[in-house]
PASEBA-1860 file (N, C-alpha, C; in nm, 3 decimals):
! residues 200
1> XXXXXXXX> 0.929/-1.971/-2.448/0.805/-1.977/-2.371/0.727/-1.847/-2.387 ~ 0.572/-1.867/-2.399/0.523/-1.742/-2.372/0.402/-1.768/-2.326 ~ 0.355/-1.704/-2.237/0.194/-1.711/-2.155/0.143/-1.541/-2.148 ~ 0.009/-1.594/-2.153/-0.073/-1.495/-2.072/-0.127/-1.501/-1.911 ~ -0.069/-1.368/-1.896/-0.082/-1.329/-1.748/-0.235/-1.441/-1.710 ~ -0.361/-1.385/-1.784/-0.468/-1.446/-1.716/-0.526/-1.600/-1.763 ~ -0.374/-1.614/-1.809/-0.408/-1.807/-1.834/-0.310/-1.844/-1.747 ~ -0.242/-1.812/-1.680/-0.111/-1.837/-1.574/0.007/-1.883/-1.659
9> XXXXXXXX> 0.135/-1.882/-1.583/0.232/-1.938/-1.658/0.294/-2.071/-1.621 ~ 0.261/-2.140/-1.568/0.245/-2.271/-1.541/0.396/-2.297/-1.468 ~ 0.471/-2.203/-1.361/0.608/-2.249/-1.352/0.579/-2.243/-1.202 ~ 0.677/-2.308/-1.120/0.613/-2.318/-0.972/0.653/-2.147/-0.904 ~ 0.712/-2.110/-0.973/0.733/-1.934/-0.914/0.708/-1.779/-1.053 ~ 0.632/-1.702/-0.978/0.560/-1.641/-1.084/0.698/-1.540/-1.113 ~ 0.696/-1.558/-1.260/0.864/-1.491/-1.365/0.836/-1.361/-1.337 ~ 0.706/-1.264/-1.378/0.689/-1.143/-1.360/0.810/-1.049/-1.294
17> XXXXXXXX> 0.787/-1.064/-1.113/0.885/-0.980/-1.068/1.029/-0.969/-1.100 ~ 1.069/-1.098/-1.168/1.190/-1.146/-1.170/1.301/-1.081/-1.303 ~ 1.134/-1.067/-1.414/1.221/-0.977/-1.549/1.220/-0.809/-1.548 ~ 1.129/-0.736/-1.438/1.209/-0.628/-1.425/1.237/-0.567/-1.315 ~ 1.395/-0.614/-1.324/1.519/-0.575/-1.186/1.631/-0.554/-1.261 ~ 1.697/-0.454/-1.209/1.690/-0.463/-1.077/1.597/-0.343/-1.036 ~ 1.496/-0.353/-0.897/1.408/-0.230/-0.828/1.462/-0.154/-0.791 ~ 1.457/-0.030/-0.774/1.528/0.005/-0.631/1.414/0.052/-0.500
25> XXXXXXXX> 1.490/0.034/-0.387/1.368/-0.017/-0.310/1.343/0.133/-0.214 ~ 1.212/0.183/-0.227/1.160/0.292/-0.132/1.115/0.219/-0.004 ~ 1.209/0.296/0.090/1.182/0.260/0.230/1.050/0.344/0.252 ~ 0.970/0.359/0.290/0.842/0.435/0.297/0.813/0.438/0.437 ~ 0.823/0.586/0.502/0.801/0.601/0.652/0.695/0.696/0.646 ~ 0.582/0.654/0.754/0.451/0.768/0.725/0.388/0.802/0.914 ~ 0.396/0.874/0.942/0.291/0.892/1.084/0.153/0.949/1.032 ~ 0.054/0.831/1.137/-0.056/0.874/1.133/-0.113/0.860/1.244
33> XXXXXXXX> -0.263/0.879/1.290/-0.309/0.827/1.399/-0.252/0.734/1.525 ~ -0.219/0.630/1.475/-0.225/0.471/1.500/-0.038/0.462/1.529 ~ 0.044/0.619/1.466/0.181/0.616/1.522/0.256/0.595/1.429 ~ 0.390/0.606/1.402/0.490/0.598/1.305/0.494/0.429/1.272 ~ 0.537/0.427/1.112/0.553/0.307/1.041/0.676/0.312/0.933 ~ 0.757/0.246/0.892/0.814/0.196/0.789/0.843/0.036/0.750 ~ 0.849/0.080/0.620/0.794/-0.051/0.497/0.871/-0.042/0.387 ~ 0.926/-0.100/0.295/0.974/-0.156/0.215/0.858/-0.164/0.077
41> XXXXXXXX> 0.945/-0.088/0.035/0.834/-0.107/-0.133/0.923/-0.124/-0.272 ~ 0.956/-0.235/-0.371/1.068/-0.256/-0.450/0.962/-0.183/-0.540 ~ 0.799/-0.185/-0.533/0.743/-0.080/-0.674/0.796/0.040/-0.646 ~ 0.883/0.040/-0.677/0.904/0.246/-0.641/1.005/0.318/-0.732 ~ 0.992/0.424/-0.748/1.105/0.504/-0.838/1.051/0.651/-0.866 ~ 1.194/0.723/-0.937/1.144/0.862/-0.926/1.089/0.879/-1.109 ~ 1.015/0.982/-1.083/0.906/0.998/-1.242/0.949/1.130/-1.273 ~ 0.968/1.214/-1.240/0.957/1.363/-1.285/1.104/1.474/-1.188
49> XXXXXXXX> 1.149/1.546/-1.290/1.242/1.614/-1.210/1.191/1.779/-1.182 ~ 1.089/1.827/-1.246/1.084/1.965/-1.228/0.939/1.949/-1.203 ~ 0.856/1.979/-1.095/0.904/1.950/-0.948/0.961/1.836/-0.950 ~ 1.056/1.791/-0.847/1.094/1.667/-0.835/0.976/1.553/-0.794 ~ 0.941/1.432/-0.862/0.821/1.355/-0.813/0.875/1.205/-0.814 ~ 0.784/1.108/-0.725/0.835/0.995/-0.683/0.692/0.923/-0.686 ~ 0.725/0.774/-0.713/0.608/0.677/-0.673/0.613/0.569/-0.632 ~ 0.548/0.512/-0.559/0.560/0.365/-0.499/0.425/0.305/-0.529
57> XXXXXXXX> 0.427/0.185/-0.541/0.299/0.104/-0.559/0.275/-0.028/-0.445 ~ 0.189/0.010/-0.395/0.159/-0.089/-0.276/0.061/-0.211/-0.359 ~ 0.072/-0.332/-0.288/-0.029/-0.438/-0.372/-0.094/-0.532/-0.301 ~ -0.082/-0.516/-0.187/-0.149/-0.620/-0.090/-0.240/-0.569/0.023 ~ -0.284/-0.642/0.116/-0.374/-0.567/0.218/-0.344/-0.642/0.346 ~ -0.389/-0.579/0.465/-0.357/-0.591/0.611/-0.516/-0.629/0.609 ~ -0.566/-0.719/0.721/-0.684/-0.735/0.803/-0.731/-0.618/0.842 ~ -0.555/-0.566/0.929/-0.637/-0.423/1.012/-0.640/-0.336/0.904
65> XXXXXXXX> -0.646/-0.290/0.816/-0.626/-0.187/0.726/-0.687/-0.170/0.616 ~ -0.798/-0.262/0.628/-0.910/-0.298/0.457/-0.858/-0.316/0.355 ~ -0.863/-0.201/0.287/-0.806/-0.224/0.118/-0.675/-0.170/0.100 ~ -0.616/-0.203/0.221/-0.426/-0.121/0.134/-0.345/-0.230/0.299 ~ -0.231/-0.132/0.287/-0.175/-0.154/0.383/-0.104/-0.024/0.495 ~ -0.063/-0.075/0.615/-0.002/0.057/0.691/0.018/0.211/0.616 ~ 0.122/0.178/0.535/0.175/0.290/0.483/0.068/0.397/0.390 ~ -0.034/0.306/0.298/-0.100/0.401/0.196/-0.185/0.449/0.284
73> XXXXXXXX> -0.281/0.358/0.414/-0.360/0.389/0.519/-0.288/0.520/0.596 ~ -0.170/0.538/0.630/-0.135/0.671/0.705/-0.140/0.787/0.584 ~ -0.059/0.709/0.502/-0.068/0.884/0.394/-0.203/0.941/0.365 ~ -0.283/0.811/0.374/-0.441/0.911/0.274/-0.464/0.979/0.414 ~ -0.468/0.971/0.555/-0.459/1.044/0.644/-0.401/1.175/0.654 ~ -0.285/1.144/0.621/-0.219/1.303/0.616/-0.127/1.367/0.473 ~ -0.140/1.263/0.403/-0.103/1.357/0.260/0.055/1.346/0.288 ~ 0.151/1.300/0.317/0.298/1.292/0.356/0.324/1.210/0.393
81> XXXXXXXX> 0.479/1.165/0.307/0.535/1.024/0.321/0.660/1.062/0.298 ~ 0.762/0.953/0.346/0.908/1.021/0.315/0.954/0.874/0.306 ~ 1.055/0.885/0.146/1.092/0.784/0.136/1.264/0.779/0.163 ~ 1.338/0.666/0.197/1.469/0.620/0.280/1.517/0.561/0.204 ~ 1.610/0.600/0.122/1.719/0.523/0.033/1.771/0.371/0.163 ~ 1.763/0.298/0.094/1.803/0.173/0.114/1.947/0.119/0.099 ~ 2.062/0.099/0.211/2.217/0.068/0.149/2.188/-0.079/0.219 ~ 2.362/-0.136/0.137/2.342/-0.264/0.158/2.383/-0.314/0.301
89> XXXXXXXX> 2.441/-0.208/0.435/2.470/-0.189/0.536/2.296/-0.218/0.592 ~ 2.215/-0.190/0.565/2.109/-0.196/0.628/1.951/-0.298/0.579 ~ 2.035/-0.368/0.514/1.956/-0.483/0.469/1.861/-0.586/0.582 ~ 1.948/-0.571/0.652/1.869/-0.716/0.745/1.777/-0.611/0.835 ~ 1.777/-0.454/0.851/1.667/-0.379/0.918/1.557/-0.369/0.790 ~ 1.617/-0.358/0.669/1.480/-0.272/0.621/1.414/-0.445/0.574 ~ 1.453/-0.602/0.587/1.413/-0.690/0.584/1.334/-0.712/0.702 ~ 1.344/-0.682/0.817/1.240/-0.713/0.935/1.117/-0.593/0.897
97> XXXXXXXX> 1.159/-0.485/0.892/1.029/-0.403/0.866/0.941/-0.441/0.717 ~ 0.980/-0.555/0.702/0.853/-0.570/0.588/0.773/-0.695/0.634 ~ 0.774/-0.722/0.731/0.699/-0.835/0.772/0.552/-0.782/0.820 ~ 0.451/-0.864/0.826/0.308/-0.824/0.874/0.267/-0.761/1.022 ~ 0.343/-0.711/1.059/0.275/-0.649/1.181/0.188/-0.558/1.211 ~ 0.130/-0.552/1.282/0.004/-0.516/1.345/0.025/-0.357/1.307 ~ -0.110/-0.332/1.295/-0.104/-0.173/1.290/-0.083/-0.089/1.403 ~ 0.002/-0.036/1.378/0.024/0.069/1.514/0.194/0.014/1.560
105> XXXXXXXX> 0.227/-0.111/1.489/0.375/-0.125/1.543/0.484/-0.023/1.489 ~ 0.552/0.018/1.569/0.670/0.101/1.550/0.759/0.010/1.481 ~ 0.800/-0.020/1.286/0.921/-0.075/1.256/1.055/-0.015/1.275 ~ 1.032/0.140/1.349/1.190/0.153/1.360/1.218/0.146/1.503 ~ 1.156/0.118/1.558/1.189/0.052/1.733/1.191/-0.102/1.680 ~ 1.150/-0.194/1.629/1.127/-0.281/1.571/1.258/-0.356/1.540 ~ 1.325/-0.295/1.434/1.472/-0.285/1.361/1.578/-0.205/1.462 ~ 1.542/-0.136/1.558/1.626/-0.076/1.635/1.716/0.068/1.549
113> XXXXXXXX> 1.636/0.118/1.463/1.680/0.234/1.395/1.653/0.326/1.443 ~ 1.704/0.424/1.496/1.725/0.585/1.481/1.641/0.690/1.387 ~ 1.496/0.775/1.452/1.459/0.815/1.344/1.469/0.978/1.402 ~ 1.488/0.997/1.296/1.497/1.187/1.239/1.351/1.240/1.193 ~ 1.334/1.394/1.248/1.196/1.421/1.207/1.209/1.533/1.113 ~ 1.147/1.523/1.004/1.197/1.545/0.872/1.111/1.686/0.879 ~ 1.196/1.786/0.772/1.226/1.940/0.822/1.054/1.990/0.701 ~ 0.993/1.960/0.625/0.913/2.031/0.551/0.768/1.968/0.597
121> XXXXXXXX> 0.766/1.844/0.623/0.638/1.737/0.649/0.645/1.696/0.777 ~ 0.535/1.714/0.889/0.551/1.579/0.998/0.547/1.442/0.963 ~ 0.654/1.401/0.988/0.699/1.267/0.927/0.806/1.205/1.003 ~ 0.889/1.108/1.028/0.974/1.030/1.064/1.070/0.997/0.967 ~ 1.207/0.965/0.961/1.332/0.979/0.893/1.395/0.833/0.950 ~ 1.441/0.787/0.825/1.557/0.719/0.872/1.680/0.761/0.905 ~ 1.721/0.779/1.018/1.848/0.918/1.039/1.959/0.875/0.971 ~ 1.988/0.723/0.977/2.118/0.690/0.884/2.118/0.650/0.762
129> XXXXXXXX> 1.990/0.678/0.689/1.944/0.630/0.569/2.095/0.742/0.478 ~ 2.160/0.692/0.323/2.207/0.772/0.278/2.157/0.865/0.234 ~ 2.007/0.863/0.162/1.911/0.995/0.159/1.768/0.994/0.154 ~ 1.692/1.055/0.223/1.563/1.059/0.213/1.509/1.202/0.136 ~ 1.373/1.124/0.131/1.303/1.245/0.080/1.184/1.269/0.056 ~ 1.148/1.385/0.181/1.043/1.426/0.193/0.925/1.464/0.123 ~ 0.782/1.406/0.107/0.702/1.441/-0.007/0.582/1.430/0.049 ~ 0.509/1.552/-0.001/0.345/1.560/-0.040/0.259/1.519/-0.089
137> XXXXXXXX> 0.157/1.431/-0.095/0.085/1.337/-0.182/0.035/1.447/-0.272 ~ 0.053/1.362/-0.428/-0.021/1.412/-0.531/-0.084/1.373/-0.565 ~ -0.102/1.256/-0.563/-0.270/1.146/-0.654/-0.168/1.016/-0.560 ~ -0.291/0.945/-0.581/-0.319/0.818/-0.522/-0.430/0.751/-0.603 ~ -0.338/0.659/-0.737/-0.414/0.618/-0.827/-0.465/0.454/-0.801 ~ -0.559/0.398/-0.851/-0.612/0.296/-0.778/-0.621/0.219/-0.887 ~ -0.512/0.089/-0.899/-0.522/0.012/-1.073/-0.647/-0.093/-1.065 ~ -0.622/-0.123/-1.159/-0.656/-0.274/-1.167/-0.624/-0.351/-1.103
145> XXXXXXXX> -0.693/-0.444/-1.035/-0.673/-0.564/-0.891/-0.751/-0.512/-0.768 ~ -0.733/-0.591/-0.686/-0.817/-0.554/-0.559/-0.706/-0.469/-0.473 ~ -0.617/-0.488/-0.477/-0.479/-0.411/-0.319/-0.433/-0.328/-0.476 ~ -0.432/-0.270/-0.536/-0.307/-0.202/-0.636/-0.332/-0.018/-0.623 ~ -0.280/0.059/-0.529/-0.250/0.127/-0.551/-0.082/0.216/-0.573 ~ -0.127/0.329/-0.671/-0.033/0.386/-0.718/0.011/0.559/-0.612 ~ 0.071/0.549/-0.538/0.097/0.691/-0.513/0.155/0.810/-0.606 ~ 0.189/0.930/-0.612/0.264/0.965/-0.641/0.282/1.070/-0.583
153> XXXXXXXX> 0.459/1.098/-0.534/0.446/1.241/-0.440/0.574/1.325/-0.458 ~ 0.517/1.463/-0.420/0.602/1.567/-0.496/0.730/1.566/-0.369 ~ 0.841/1.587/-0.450/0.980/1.596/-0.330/0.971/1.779/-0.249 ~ 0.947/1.731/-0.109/0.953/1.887/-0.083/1.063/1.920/-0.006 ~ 1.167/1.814/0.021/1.235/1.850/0.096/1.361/1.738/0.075 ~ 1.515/1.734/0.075/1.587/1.669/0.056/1.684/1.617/0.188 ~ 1.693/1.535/0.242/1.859/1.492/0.335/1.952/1.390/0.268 ~ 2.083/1.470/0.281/2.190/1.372/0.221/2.313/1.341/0.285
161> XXXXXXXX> 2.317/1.238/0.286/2.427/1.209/0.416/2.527/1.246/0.380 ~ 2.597/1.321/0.435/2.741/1.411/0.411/2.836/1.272/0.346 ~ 2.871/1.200/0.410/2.965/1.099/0.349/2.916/1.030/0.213 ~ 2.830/1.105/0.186/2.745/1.000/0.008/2.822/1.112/-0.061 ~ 2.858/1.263/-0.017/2.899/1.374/-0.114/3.006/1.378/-0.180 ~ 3.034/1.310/-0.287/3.239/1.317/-0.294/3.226/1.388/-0.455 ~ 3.306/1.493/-0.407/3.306/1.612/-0.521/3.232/1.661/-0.559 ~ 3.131/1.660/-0.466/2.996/1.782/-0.539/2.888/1.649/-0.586
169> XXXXXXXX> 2.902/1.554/-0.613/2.826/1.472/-0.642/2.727/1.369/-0.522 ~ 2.623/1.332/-0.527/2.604/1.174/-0.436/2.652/1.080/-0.507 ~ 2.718/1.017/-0.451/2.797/0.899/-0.453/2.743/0.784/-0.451 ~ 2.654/0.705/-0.535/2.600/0.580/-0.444/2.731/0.458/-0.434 ~ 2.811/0.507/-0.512/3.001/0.382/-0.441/2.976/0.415/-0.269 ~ 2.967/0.513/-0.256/2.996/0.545/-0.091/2.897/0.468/-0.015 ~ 2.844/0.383/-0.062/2.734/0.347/0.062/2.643/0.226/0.012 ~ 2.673/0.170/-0.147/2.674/0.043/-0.230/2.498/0.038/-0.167
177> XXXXXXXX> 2.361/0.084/-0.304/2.258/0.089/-0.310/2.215/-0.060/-0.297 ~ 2.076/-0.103/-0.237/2.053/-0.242/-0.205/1.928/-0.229/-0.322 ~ 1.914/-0.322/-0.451/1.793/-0.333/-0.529/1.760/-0.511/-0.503 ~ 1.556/-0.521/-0.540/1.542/-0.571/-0.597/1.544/-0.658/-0.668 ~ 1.547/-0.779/-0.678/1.513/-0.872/-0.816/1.422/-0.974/-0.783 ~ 1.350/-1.046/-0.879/1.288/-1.160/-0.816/1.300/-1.201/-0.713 ~ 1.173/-1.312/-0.664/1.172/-1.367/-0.544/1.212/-1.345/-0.432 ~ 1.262/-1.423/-0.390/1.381/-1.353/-0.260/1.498/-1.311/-0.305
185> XXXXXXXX> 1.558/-1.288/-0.396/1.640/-1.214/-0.418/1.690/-1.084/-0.458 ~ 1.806/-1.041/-0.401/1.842/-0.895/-0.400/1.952/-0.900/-0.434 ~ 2.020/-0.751/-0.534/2.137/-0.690/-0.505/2.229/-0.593/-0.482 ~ 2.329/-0.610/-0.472/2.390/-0.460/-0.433/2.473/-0.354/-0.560 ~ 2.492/-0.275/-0.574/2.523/-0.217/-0.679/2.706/-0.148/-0.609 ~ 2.772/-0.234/-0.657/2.913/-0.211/-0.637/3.008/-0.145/-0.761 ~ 2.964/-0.155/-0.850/3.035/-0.140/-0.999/2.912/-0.040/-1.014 ~ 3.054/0.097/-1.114/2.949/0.223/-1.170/3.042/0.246/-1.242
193> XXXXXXXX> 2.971/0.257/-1.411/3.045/0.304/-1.480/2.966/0.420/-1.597 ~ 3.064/0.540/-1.661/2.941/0.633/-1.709/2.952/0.597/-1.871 ~ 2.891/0.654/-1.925/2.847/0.659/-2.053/2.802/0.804/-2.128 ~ 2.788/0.855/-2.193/2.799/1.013/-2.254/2.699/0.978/-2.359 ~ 2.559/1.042/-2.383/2.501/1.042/-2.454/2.546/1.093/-2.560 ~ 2.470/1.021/-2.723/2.567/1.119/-2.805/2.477/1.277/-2.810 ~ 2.604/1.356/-2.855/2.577/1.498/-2.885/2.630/1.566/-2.742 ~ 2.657/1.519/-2.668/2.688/1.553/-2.546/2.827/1.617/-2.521
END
């Protein structure tokens, strides 16, 4: 089979999201005006290690919120967002906080989570998240489509949950990462195995 995006692909569920997974999913917590928020974003991943940099891509829009949603609406406010590693222990919270609610709802009173106020940015924390991380907006790129923006933000600050640490390393065995895949579906990452580039 092969189609073009702007001739459609004629199947009753669109393949796109489905061929690249697995995501891994940025929990995205932002205070602004209107009060603390977190959201669920599977566009997300890290881009750059020196400074450390991260991005998420939002694609839809709120009534209350014009052209984006909660989360990009608080950051262009204050330039700071902190994103919440996602385990598979906390699936059915970071699944209620992606539903449409009103602006100004608290999703971690919402989900009944515990939040931490994060040490470099005023911001909100998932306190039992295995790691977050604190960041500064750097651009906020605006694609093609009507809802498509691109963030991208510099890491200014790190938390790591002591029990992810085994031997000097983070561990994601310790706490089995929740990704991504098509449709409604997700999974968990239980199996890790390494590989040695050559020359290494």
């Amino acid at each position: 089979m092969f189609y073009r995006p702007e001739d459609g692909h004629g199947l009753p569920h669109n393949p796109f999201n489905a061929i690249v997974t697995p995501r891994p999913i940025g929990w995205i917590s932002t205070r602004g005006a209107m009060g603390d928020n977190l959201a669920p974003y599977s566009f997300f991943n890290a881009v750059a290690y020196v400074p450390p940099q991260v991005m998420f891509s939002s694609t839809s829009t709120k009534d209350d919120r014009g052209d984006t949603k909660d989360s990009v609406a608080q950051l262009r406010e204050t330039g700071t967002f902190c994103v919440n590693i996602v385990e598979f222990a906390m699936r059915d919270a970071m699944n209620l906080t992606s539903g449409p609610w009103e602006a100004g709802k608290d999703e971690f009173e919402l989900a009944g989570l515990e939040k931490a106020e994060c040490e470099t940015i005023d911001c909100p924390r998932v306190a039992a998240a295995p790691a977050a991380l604190e960041c500064r907006v750097v651009e906020i790129v605006k694609l093609p489509g009507a809802a498509n923006f691109v963030t991208f933000g510099e890491v200014t600050g790190v938390h790591l949950r002591d029990d992810c640490l085994v031997d000097g390393r983070f561990d994601v065995t310790t706490f089995q990462p929740l990704t991504r895949l098509g449709y409604r579906d997700y999974s968990v990452i239980r199996e890790v195995f390494e590989l040695r580039r050559p020359g290494e």
